[in-house]
BAFI-3210 file (N, C-alpha, C; in Angstrom, 3 decimals, decimal comma, padded with zeros to 6 digits):
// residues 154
n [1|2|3|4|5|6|7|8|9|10|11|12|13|14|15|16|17|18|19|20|21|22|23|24|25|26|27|28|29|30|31|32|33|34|35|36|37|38|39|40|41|42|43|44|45|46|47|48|49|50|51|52|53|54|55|56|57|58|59|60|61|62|63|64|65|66|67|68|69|70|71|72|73|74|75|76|77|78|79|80|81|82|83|84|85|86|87|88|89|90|91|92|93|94|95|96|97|98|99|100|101|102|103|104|105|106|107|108|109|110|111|112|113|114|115|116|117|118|119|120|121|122|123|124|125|126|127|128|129|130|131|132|133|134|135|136|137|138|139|140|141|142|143|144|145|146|147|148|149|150|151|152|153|154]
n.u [-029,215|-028,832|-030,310|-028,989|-026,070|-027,739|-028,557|-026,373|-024,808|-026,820|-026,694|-024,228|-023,724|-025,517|-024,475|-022,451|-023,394|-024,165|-021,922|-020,694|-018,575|-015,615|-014,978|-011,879|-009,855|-009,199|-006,866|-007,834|-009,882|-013,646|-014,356|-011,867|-011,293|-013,582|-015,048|-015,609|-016,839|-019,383|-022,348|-023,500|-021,207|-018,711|-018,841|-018,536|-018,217|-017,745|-015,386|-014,091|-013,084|-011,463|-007,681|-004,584|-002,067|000,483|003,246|006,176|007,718|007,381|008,919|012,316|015,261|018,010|020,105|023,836|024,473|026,797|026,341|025,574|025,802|023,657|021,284|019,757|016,620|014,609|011,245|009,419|006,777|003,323|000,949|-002,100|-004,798|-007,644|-007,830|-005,826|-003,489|-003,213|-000,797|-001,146|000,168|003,260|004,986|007,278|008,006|009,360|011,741|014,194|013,632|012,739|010,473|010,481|008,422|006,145|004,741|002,959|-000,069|-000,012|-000,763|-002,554|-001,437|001,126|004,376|005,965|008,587|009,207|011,089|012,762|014,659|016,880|018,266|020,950|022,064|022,424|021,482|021,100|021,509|018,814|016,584|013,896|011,861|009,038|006,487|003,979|001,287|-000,450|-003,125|-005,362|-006,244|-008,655|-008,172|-007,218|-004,338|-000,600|001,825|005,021|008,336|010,961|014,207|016,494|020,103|021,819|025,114|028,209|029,787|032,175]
n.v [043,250|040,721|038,992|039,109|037,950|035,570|034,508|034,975|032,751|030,337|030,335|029,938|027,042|025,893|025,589|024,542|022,087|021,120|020,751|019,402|016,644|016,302|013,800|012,227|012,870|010,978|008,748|006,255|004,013|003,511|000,868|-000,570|000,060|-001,436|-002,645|-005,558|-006,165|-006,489|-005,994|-008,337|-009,636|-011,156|-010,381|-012,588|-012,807|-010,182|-010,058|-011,991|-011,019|-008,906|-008,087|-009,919|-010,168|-012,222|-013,357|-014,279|-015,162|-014,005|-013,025|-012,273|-013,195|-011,567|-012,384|-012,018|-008,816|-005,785|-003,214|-000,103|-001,219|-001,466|-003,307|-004,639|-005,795|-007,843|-008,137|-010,605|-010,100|-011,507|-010,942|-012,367|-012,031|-010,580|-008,199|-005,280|-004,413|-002,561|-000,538|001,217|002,955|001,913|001,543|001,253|-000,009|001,577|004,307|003,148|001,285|000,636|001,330|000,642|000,694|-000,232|002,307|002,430|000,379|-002,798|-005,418|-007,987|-011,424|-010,673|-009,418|-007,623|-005,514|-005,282|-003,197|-003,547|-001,623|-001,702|000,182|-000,149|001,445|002,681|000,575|-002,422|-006,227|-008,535|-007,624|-007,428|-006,416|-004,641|-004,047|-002,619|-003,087|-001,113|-001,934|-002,687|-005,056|-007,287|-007,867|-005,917|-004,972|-005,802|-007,746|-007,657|-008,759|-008,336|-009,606|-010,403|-009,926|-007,389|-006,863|-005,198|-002,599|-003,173]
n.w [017,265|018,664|016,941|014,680|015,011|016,183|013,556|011,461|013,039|012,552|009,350|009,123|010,359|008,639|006,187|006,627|007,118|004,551|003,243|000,509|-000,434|-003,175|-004,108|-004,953|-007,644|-010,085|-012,235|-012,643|-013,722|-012,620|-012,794|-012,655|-009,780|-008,290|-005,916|-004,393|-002,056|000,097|002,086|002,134|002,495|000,006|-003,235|-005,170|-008,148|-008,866|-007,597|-008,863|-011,094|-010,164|-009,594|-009,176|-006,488|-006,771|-005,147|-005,869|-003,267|000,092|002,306|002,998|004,100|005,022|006,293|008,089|008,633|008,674|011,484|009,899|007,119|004,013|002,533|-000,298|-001,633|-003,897|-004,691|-006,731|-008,117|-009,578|-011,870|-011,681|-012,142|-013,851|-014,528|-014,333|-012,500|-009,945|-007,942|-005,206|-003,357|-000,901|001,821|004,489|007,230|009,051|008,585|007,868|006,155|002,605|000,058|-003,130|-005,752|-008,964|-010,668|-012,532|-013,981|-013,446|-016,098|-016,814|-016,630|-016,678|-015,365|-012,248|-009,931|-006,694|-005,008|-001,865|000,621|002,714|005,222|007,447|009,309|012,686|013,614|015,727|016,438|015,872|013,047|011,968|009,710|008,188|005,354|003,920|001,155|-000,874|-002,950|-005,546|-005,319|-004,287|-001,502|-000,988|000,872|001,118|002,290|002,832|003,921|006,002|007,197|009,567|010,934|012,786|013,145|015,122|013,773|011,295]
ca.u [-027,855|-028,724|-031,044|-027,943|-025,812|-028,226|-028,848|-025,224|-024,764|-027,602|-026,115|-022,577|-024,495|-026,284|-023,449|-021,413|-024,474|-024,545|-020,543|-019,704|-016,699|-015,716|-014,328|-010,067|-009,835|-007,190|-006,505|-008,476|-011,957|-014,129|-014,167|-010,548|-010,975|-014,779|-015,151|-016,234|-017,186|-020,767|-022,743|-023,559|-020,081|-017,718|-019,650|-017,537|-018,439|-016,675|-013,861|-013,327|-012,642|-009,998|-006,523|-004,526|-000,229|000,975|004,319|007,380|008,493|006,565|010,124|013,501|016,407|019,077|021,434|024,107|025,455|027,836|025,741|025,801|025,585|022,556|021,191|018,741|015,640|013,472|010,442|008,740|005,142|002,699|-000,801|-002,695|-006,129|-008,625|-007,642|-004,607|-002,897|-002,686|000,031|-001,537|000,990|003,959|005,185|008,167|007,571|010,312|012,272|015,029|012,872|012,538|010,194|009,984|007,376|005,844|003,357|002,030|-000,823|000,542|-001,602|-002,914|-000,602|002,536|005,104|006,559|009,206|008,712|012,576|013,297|015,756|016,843|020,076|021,099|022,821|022,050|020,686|021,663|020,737|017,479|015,772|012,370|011,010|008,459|006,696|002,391|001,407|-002,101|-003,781|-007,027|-006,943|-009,861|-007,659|-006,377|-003,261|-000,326|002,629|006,553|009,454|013,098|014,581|018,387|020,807|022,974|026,461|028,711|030,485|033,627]
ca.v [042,746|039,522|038,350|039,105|036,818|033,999|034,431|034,474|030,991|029,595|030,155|028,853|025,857|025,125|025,564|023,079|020,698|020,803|020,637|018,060|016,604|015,685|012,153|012,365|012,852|009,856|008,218|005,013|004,412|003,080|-000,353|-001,152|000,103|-001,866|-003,050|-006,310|-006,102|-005,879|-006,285|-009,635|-010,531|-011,066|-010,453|-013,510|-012,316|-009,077|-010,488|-013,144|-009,937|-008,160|-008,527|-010,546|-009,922|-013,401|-013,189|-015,817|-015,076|-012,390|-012,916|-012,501|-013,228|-011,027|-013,158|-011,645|-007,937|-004,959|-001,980|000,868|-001,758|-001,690|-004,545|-004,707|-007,531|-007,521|-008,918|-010,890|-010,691|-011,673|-010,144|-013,513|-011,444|-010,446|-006,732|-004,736|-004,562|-000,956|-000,588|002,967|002,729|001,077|001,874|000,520|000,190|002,524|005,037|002,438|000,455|002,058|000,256|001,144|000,107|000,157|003,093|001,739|-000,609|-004,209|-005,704|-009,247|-012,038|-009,768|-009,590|-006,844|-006,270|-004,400|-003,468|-003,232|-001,196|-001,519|001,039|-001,004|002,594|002,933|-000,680|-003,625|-007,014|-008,854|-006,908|-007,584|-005,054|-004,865|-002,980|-002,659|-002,491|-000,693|-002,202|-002,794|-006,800|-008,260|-008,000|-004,600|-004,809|-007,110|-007,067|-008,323|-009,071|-008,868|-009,955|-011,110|-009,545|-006,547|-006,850|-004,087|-002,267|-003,651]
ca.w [017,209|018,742|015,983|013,638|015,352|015,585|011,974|010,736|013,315|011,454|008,064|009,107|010,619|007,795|005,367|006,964|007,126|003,493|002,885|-000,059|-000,867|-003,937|-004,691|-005,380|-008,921|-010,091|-013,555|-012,874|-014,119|-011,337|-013,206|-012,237|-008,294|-007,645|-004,799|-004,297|-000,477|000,350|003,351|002,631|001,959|-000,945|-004,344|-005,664|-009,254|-009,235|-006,971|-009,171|-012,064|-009,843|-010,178|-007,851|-006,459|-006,185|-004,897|-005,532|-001,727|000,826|003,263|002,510|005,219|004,459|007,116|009,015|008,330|009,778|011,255|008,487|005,575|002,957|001,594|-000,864|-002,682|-005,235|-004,778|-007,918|-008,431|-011,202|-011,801|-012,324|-011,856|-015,314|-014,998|-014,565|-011,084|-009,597|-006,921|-004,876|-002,333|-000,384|002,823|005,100|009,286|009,751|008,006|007,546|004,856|001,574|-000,758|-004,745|-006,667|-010,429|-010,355|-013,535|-013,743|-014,217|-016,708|-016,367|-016,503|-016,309|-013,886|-011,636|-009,102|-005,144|-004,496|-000,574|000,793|004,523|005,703|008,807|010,328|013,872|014,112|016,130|017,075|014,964|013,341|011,073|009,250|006,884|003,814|003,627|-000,137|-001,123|-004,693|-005,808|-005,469|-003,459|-000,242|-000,703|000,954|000,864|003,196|002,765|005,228|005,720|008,259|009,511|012,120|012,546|013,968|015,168|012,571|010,881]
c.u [-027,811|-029,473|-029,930|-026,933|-026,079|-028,138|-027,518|-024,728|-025,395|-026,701|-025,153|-023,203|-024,905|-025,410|-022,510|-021,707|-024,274|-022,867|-020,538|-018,443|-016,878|-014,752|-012,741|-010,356|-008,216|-007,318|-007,330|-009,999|-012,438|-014,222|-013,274|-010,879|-012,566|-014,694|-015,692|-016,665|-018,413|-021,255|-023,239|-022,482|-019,486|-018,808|-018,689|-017,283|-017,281|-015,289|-013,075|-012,192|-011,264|-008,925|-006,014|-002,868|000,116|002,351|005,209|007,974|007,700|008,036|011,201|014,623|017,374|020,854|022,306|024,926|025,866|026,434|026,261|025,255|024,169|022,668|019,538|018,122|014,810|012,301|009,752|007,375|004,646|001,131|-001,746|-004,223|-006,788|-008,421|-006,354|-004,760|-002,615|-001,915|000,108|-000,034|001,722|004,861|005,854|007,664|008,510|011,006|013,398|014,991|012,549|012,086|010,038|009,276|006,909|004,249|003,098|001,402|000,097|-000,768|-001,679|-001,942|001,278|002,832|005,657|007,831|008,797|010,387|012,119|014,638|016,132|018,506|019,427|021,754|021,774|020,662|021,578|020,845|019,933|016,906|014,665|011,904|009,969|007,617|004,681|002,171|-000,506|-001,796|-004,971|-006,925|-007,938|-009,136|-007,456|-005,300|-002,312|001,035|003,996|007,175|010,558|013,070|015,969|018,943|021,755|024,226|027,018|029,593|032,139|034,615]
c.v [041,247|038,707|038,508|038,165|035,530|033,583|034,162|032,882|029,917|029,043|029,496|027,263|024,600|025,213|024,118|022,010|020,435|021,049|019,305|017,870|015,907|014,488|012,560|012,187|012,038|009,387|007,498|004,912|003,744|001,472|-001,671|-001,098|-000,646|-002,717|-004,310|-007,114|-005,720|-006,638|-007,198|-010,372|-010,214|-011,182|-011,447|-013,279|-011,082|-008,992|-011,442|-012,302|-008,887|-008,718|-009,145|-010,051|-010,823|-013,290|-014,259|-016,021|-013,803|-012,069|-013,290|-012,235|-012,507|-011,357|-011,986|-010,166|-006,886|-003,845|-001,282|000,414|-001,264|-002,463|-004,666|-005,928|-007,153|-008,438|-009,086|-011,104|-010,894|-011,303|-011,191|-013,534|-011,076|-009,214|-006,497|-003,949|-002,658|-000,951|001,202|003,564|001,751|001,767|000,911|001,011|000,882|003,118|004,751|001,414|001,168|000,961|001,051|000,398|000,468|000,714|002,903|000,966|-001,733|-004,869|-007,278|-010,222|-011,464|-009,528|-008,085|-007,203|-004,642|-004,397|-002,810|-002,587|-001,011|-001,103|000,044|000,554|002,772|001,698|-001,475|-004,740|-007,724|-007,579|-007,776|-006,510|-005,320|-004,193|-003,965|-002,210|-002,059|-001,351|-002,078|-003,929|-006,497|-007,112|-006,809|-004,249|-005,990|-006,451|-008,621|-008,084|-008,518|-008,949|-010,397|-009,968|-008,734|-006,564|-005,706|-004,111|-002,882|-002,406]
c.w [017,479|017,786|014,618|013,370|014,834|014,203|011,488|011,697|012,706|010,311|007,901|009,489|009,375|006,721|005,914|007,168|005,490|002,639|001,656|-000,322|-001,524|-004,161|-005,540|-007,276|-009,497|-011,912|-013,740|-012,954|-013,004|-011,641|-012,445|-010,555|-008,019|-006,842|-003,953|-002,874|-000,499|001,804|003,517|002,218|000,845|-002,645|-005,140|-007,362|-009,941|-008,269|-008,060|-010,708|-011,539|-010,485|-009,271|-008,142|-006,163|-006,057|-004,612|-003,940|-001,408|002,096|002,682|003,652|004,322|005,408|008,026|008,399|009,428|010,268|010,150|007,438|005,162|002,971|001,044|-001,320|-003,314|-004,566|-005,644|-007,432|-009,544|-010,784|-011,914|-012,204|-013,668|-015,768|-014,269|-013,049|-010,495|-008,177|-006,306|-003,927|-001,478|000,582|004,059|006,453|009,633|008,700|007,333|006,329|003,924|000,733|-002,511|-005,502|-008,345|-009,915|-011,695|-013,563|-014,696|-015,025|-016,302|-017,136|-017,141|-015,080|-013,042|-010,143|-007,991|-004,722|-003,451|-000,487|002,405|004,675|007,338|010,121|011,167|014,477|014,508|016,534|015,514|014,957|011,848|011,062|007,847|005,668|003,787|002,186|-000,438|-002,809|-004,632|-005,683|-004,150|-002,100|-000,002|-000,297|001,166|001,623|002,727|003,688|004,769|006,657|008,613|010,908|011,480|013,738|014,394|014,268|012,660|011,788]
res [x|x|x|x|x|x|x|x|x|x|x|x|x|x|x|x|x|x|x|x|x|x|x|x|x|x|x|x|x|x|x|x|x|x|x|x|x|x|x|x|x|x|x|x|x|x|x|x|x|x|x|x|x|x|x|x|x|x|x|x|x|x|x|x|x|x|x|x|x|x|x|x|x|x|x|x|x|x|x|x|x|x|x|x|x|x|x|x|x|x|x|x|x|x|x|x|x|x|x|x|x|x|x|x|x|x|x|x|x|x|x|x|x|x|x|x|x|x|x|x|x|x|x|x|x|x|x|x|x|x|x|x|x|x|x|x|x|x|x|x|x|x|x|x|x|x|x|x|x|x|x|x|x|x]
***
């Protein structure tokens, strides 16, 4: 009985030693996502082939409003990279920030826009909030503002 045991611990053991996992199955050829990070640094070659998010403004004051209000911004970017811009993800610092993005690859020297959305309900005071964006450029992620003051409601 105890040599039955051991034996089925073994097997689970060694099963879970030899677990793979397979790589997310996505749209993009490995071309577009390469990686141009290596352990001696920036392969400047295949960085210089990414795409890049240059952005007309990364902060936008939205000045002085009531609690409750909305107020929304666009943010303009341009792809000014060799290949076509992939935007994986975008993500506001609080539940109050709502960012929308183009889940289509921007192609190279084409533009896009990152609309913000900040509900001011159950805010007061300054506040700054802001919005982390995943791509494939170089950098990998790229981060925007808002910022301005909430009053008490009308």
């Amino acid at each position: 009985m105890k040599k039955a045991i051991i034996a089925v611990l073994v097997c689970t053991v060694a099963a879970a030693c030899n677990n793979t996992v397979e790589p997310p199955k996505g749209k993009m050829p490995a071309s577009i996502v390469n990686n141009p990070h290596t352990a001696a640094g920036i392969d400047t070659v295949s960085a210089a082939r990414k795409p890049t998010m240059d952005f007309k403004d990364t902060v936008h004051e939205f000045g002085t409003i009531h609690e409750g209000e909305t107020v929304n911004h666009e943010f303009t970017f341009t792809n000014n990279g060799k290949t076509p811009l992939i935007i994986t993800n975008a993500v506001g610092s609080c539940g109050c920030t709502v960012p929308e993005f183009p889940h289509d690859p921007v192609e190279p020297g084409k533009s896009g826009i990152i609309k913000v959305t900040f509900n001011s309900r159950g805010k007061s005071g300054h506040q700054e909030k802001s919005v982390t964006i995943t791509t494939n450029t170089v950098r990998g992620l790229g981060m925007l503002y808002i910022k301005g003051e909430v009053v008490a409601p009308k």
